[in-house]
MIZAGU-630092 format. One record per residue: z, x, y of N, C-alpha, C in turn. Coordinates in steps of 0.2 Angstrom, whole numbers, plus 5000, padded with zeros to 4 digits. Atoms other than C-alpha are relative to their C-alpha. Example, Ala and Ser with C-alpha at 12.3 -4.5 7.8 and 13.67 -1.06 7.14 Angstrom:
BEGIN
500050044994503950624978500050045006/499949964994503650684995500349965005/
This chain:
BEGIN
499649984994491449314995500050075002/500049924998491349504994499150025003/500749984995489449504999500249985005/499850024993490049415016500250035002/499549974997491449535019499850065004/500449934995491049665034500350064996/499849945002491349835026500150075004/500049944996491649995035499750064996/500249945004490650145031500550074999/499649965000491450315025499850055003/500349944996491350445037500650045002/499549955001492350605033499650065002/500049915003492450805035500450035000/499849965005492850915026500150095003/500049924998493651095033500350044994/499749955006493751225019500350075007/499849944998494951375024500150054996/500049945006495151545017500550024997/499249995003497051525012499949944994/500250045006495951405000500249914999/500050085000496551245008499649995003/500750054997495451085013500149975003/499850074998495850965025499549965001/500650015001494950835026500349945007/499850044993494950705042499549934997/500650034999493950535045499950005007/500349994994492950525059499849955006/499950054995493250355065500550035005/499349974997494350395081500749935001/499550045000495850285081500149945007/499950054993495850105092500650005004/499549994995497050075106500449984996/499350035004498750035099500449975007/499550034995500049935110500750054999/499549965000501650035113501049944994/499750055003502749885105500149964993/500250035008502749825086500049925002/499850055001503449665092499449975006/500450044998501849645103499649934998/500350045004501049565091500249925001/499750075002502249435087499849935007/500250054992502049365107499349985000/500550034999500249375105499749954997/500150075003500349255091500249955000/499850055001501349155095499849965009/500350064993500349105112499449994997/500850025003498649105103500249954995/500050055007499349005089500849975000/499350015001501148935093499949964993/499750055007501248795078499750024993/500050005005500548895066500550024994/499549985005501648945051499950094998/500049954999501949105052500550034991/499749985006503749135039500149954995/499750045003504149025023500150034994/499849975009505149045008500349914999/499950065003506048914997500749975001/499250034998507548805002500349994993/499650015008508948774988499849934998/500350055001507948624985499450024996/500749965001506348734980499549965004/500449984994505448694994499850025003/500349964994504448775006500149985006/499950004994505048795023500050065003/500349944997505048915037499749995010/499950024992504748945055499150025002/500549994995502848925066500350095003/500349954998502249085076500749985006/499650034994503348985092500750015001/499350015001504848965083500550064997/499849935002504849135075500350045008/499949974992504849215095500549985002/499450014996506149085101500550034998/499349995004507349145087500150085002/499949934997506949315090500250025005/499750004992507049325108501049965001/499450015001508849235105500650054999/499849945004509349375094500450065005/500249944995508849505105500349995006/499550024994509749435121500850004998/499649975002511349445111500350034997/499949935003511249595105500150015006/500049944992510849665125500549985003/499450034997512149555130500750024997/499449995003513449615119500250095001/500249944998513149795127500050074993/500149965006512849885110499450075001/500449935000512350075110499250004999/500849995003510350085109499950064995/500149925006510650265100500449994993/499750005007511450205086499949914995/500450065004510550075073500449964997/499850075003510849915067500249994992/500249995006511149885050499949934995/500250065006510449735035500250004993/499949995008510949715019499749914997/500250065002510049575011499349994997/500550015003508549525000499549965006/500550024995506849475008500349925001/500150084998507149305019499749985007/500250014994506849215034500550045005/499249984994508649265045499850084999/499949954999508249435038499250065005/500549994996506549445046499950015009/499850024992507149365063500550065002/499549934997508549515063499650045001/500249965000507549635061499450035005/500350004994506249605075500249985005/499950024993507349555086500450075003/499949934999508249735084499650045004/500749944999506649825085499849985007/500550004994505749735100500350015006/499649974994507149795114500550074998/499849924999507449965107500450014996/499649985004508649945093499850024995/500249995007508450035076500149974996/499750035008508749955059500050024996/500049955004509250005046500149944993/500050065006508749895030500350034994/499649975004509849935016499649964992/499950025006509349904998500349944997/499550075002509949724990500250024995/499749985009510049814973500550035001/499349964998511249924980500749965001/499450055001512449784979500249974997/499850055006511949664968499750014993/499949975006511449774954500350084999/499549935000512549934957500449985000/499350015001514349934949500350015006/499249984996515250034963499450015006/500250004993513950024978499950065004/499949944997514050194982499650025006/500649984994512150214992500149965006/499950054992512850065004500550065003/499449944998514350205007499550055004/500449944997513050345010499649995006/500350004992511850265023500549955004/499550024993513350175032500250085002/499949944998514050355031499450065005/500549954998512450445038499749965009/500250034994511950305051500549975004/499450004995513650235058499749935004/500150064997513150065062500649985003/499650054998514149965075499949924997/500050095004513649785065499450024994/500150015004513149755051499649944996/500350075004512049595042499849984995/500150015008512149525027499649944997/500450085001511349385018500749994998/499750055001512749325006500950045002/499349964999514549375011500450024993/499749985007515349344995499850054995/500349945004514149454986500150055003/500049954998514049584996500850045003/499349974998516049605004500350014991/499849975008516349634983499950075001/500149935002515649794986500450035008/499949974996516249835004500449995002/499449994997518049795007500350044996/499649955002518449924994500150095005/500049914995517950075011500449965006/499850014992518850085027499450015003/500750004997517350035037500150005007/499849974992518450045055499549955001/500050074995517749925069499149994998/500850025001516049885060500149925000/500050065000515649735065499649944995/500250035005515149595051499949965002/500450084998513849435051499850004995/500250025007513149355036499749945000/500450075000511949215033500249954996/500050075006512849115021500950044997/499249985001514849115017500550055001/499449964996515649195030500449985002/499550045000516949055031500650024995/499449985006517649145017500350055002/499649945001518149295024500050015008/500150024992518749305041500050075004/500249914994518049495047499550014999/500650015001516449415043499849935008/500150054997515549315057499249934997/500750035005514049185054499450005004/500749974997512449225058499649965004/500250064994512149065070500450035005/499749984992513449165083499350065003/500449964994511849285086499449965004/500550034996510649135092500449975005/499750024993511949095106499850035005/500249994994510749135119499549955004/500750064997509149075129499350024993/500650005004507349065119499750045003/500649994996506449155134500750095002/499549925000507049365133500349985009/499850004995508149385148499950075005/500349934998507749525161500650064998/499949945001508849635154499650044994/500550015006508049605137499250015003/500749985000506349625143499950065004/499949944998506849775153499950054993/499949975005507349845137499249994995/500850045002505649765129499550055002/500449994998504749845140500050095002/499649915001505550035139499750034992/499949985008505250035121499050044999/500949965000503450165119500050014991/500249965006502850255102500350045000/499749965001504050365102500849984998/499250035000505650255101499949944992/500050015006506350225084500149944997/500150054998506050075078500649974993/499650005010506950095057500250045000/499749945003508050215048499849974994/500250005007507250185033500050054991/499949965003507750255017499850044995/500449975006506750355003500649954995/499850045005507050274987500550064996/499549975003508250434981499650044992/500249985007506950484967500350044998/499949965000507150634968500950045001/499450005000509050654976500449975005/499750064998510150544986499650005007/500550024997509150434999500250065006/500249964993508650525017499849945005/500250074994508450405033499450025006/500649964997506750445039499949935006/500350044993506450375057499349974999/500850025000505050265057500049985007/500050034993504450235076499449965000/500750074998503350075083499550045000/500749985001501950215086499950014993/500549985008501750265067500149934997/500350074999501850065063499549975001/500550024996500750015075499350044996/500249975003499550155072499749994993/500250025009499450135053499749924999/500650095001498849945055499550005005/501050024997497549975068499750054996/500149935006497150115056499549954994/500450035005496850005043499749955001/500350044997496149865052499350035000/500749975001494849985055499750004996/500250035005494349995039499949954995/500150045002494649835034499949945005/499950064994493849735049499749944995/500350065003493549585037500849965001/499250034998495649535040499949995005/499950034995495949395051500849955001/499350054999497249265057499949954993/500050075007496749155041500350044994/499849975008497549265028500649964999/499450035004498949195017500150044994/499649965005500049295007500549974998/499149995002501449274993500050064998/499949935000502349424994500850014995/499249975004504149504983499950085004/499649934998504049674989500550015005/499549994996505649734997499850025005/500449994991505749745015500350085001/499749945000507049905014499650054999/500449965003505649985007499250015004/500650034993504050035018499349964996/500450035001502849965006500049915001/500050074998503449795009500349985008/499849994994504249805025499550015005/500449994997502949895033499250015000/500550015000501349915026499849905001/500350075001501249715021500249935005/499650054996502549625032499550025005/500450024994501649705047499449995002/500650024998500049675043500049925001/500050064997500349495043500349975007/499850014993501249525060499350025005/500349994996499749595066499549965000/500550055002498449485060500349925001/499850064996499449335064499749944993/500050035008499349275045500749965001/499750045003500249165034500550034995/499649955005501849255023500649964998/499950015004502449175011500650044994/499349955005504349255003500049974992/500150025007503949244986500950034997/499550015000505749234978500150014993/500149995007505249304962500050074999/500149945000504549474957499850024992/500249995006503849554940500450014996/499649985004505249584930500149924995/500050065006505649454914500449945004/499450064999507049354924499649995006/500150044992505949334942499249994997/500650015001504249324933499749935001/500450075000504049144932500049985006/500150034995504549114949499450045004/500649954995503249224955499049964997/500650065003501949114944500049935003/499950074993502648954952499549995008/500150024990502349014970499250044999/500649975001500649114964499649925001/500450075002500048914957500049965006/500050064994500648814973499650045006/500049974996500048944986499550035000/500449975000498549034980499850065005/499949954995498449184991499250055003/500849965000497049274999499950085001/499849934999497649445000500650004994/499549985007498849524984500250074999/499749915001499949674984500550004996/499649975008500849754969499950074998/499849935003501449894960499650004994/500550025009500549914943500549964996/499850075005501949824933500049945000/500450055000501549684942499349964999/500750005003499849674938499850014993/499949995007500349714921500249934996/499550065001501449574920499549924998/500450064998500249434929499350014995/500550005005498749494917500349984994/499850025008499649464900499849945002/500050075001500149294906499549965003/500750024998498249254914499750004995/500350005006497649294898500149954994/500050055005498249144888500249955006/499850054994498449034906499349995005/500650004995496748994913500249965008/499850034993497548864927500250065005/499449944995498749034934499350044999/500349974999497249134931499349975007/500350014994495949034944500549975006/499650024993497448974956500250105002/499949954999497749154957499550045004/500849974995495749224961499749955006/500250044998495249074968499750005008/500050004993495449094988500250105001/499949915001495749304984499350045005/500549954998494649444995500150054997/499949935001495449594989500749984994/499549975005496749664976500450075004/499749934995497849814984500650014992/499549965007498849924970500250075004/499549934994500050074977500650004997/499549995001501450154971500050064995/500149955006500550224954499349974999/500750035003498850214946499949934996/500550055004498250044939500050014994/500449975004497950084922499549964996/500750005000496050074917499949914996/499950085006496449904904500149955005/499950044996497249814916499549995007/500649994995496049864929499549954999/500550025003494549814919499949934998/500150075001495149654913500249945005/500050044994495649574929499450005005/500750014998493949624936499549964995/500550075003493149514922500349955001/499550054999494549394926499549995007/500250024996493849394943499349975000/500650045001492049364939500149954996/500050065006492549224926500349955006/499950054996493349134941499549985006/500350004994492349184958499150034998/500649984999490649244952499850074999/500149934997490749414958500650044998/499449945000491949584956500349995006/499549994995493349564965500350075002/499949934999493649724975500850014999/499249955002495249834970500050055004/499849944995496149944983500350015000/499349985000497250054983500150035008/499949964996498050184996500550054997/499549975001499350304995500350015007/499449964992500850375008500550004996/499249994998502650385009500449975005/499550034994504050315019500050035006/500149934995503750485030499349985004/500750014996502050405034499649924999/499950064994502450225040499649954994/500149945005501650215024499450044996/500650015001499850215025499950095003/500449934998499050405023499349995000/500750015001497450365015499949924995/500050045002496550205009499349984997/500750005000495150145000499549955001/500450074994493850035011499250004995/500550005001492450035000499849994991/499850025006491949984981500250064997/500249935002492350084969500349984991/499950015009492650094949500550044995/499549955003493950204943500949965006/499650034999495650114948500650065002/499849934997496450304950499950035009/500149974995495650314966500449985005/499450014998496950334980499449975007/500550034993495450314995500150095004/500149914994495250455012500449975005/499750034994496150455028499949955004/500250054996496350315039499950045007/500149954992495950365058500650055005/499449945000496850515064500650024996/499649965007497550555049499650054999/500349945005497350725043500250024991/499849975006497550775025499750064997/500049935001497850955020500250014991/499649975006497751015002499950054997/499649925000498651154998500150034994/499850005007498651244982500650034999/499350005003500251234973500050054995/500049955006500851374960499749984995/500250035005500751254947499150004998/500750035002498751244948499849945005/500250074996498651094959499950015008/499950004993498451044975500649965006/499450004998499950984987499649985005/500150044993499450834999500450015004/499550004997500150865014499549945009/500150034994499950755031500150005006/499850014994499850745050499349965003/499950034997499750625062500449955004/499750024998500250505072500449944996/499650045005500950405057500750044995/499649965004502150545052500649995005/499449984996503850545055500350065004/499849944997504650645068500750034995/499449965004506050675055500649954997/499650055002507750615045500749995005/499650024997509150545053500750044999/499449985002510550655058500250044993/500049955006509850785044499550065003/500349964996509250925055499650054995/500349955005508951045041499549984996/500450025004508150925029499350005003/500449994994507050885046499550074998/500149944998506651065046499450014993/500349995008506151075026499449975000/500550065000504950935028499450045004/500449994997503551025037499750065000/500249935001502351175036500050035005/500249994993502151275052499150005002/500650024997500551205056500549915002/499750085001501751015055499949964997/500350065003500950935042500750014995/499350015003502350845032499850014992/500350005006502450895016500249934993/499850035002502550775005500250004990/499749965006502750874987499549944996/500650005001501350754981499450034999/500549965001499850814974499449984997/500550045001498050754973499450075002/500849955002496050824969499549925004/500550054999494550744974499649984993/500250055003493750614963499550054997/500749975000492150714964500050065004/499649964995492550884969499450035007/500649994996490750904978499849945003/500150064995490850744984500649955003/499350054997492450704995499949925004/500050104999491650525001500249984995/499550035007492250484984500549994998/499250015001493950494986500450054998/499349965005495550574981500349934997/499550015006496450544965500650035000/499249965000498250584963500250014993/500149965004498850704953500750024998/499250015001500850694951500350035004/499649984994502250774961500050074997/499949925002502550964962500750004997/499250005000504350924961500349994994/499750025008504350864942499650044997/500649945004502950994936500850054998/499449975000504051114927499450064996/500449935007503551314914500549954994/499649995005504051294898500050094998/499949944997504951464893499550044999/500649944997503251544889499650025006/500350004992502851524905499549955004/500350065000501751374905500049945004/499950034996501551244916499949944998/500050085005501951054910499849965007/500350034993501150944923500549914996/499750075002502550804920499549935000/500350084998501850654927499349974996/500650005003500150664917500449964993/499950035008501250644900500249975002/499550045000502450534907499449945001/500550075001500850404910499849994994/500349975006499950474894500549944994/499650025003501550404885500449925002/499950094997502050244895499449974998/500650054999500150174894500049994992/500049995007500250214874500549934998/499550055002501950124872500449975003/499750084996501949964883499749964992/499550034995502549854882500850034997/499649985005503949934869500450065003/499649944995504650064883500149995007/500050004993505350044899499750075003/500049944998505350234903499850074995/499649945004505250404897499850055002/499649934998506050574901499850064996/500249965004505250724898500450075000/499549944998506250884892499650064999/499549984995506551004896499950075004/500349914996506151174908500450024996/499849945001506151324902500349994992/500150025008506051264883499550034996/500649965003504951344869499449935000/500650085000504251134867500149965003/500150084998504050954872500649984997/499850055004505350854867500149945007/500150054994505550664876500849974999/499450044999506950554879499649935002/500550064999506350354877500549955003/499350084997507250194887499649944998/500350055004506750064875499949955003/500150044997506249904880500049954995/499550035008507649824868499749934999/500350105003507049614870499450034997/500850005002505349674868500150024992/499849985005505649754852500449954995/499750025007506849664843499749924998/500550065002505549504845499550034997/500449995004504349604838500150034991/499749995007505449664823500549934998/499450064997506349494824500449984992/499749985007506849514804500650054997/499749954998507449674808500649995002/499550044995508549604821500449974998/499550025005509449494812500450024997/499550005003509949574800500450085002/499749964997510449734813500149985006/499750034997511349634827500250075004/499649944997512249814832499250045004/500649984996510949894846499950074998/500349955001511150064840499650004992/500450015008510650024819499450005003/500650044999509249924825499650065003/500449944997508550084838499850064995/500149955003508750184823499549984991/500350035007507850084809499450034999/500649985000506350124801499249995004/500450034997505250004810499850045008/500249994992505750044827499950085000/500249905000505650254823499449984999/500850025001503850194816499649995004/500450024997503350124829500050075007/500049954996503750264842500050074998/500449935001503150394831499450004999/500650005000501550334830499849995007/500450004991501350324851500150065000/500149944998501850514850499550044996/500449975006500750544836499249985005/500750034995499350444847499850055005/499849994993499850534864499550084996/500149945000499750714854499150004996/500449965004498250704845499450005006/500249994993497350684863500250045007/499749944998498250834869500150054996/499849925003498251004861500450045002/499649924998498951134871500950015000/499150005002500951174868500249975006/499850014994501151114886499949935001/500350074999500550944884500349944993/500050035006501150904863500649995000/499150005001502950834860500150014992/499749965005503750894845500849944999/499450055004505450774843500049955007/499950064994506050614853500749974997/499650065002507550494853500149965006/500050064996507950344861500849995001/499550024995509250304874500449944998/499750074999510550154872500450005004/500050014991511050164888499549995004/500449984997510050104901500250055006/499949974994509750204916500349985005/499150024996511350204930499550015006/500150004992510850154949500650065003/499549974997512550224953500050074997/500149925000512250394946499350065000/500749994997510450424953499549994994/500849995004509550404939499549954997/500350055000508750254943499949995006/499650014994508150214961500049925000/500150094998508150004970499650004995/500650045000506450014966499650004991/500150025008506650034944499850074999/500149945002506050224946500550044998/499949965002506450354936500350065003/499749944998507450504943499950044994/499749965005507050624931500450054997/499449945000508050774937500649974997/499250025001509650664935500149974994/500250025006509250594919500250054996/500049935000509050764914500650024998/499249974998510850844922500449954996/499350035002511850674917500149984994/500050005011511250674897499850074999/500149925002511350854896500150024991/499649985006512350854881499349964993/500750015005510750744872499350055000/500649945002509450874878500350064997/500049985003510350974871500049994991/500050045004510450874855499350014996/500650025002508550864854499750094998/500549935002508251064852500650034994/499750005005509551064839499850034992/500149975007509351174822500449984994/500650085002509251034809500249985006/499850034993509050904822500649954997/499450055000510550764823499549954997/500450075003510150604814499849975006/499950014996509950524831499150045004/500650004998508250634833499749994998/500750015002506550624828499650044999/500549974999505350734824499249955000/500450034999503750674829499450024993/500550015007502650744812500550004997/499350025005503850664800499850044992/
């Protein structure tokens, strides 16, 4: 399959300046783009009205779903009662609800006559105690209406705020609560936009906001970064460019969040624009959605595959003792796409022999990188390659500027026309965000693969933001140990937390990954029932003093070797930042809200509770 596939060549330069940055460009120039996101949806659904466009699974476990035809009539319904209900265009819409069909139809019916949307988190409700983040961007964006998927789940968390004349619709048990309406009142219109709606339709440019989309809060509470149809648009003929082997025959099952731009925007709108087949997978890589995501992988076989490294972490284990799941899997595949974090090199490896053991050949592995700030697509890699670090070079009209950081690094920054014009009713934040040249900063930071040969790519290189001194002065390049340390001790750790600036050493904080563990010690276990004994036993100290003892003897420098550890019995709290939707790690907050443990860990003796790492 991949000898067939048309490839684009890489064609970059390279400007060195004398402040010792490099930006680097490519040199295809960017094809026309349409002024409209919801172009597309029209021009598929007259080249292809009966094909199938959405499906997920009925409470039956079926597959069902709306053609190209019936996607547009529901849309265009939407959207006529929405301009019919004379609703402010400067003030966004808002969704609360897990990937589905109804939340699809909302959301382009908003966008293609000029309204914003603002997709909200599902975790933020249905795994958050007290719901706070849904408080923060209703507080920041001021939605007149509101849409939810299940009413009952989600009015749990939001009739404890005065929410004033917001209007409320739900796809499922609004009969229960009567300040909720039912989300068949917004198809009460025609199928065919009406001229106000196509007025509105046809006003809407590259300039006009399409989402308030919200950073995942890693760092500190979310931002609602404008994403407009031009940076949208743009980012998929972008990529299209380099991957002109995408056509209308593709077929995806997809989990990633739509709230999110790598599911929402990179993957949802490449199937809008290619006029493919998308498949709502109703699962996800975690131990409780994992199987469903193996189901819909086995029934569906997919020709395109996008994921986080966990997931691919996940689907490899259980490929490796499942040959059916391992060829229903490769079997109709072009590509692999990985984003969010580096692949690591094992997993890499063995799903590229997994691929030639089903199809023949190496199946190509892609990545890219961005941010929500850049729609999300910066750079992308269109060509083979061997190292699964590689993040790829700009797509067209993208520029990347890299700037050196104090730290030693360099600090990717971006401009184009896929960058946001800014956050939402955060002038100042707005202001922060950008160098006076315009390129957005994005506190990431990345090297070239081959420092004499930028067609090679860039590799990423962690965030500036987490690099910290120790008090020698020293400079601890976080995110190196924090993989260093995770790669070591999978599956046996969720997380871990590096302490602490401005310290004489290393010490870690670990977030165990207690099933896995206590099936591995399962004698253990038994007869230590109580979750703190068990974390403190000699097996499970054993086993996570020998991955620091691994980690350090493959690092020397004081700035790289840890010296004590203990393990957390709490997991990490959505509601107190230190965890975002998306499973990551907030380190700062981590940090600030177990202050009283990092102190603990530089303790003279240590508390029984710690560790030294040479025992």
């Amino acid at each position: 399959m991949t000898d067939t596939m048309k490839w684009s060549s890489v064609e970059v330069e390279l400007e060195n300046r004398e402040d010792g940055s490099r930006i680097i460009r490519n040199k295809v120039p960017l094809a026309s783009c349409p002024d409209n996101l919801c172009t597309w949806l029209h021009r598929n659904a007259d080249e292809n009205p009966e094909k199938p466009f959405l499906l997920e699974r009925n409470p039956e476990g079926q597959w069902q779903g709306l053609s190209f035809a019936e996607v547009r009539e529901q849309v265009n319904r939407i959207s006529n009662n929405l301009v019919g209900r004379g609703l402010e265009p400067e003030r966004p819409l808002a969704v609360l609800s897990e990937n589905c069909v109804k939340m699809a139809l909302f959301q382009m019916a908003c966008m293609q006559v000029g309204f914003a949307v603002t997709p909200i988190s599902y975790a933020y409700s249905a795994i958050s105690k007290t719901g706070s983040h849904i408080k923060h961007i209703l507080d920041v964006t001021d939605p007149p209406m509101l849409v939810m998927s299940d009413a009952d789940l989600h009015m749990n968390k939001l009739r404890q705020w005065d929410l004033g004349n917001l209007e409320m619709i739900a796809f499922s048990n609004s009969e229960h609560h009567s300040n909720v309406q039912d989300f068949t009142s917004l198809l009460e219109a025609d199928g065919e936009l009406s001229s106000g709606s196509r007025t509105r339709f046809d006003s809407v440019n590259k300039d006009t906001t399409a989402k308030i989309q919200f950073t995942s809060g890693s760092t500190n509470l979310p931002k609602g970064v404008m994403v407009t149809h031009g940076m949208m648009v743009s980012n998929q003929v972008g990529i299209h460019q380099m991957w002109p082997f995408m056509d209308s025959n593709e077929v995806i099952v997809d989990w990633l969040p739509w709230n999110h731009t790598f599911g929402g925007n990179f993957v949802f709108n490449m199937m809008l624009k290619h006029g493919g087949t998308f498949y709502i997978d109703n699962g996800n890589p975690t131990p409780a959605g994992l199987a469903k995501t193996i189901e819909n992988i086995r029934e569906i076989s997919p020709t395109l595959y996008f994921g986080v490294p966990r997931s691919y972490t996940a689907l490899y284990a259980k490929m490796k003792t499942d040959e059916s799941l391992k060829h229903a899997f490769f079997k109709n595949l072009k590509f692999i796409f990985t984003a969010a974090a580096a692949l690591d090199q094992a997993t890499y490896q063995g799903m590229r022999q997994m691929s030639r053991e089903v199809l023949g050949e190496t199946l190509p592995f892609f990545s890219g990188w961005g941010t929500t700030e850049t729609a999300p697509d910066a750079t992308l890699v269109y060509w083979k390659v061997e190292e699964a670090r590689v993040i790829g070079l700009p797509i067209p009209e993208v520029e990347i500027k890299l700037a050196p950081d104090p730290s030693g690094k360099t600090e990717l920054r971006v401009k184009g026309p896929n960058i946001t014009p800014g956050y939402f009713n955060q002038p100042g934040a707005t202001a922060a965000a950008f160098d006076d040249e315009g390129f957005y900063l994005t506190q990431d930071c990345g090297r070239f693969l081959k420092p004499d040969q930028p067609e090679a790519g860039l590799v990423f290189d962690g965030r500036t933001s987490e690099d910290f001194k120790l008090a020698s002065g020293t400079w601890v390049h976080n995110s190196i140990l924090r993989a260093s340390v995770n790669a070591i001790g999978q599956p046996y750790l969720l997380e871990v937390v590096v302490a602490a600036p401005d310290r004489d050493s290393l010490t870690a904080m670990i977030f165990p990954n207690l099933p896995v563990l206590r099936s591995k010690f399962s004698q253990v276990s038994e007869g230590l029932p109580n979750d703190p004994e068990f974390l403190q036993s000699a097996e499970v100290i054993g086993l996570f003093r020998d991955v620091f003892q691994e980690h350090n003897s493959k690092h020397q420098g004081s700035s790289s070797r840890f010296e004590r550890f203990t393990l957390l019995q709490e997991p990490p709290r959505i509601d107190r930042n230190e965890t975002t939707d998306k499973g990551y790690i907030n380190q700062m907050a981590v940090l600030s809200q177990r202050a009283g443990i990092v102190e603990s860990l530089y303790e003279d003796p240590a508390p029984s509770s710690v560790f030294n790492v040479d025992a």
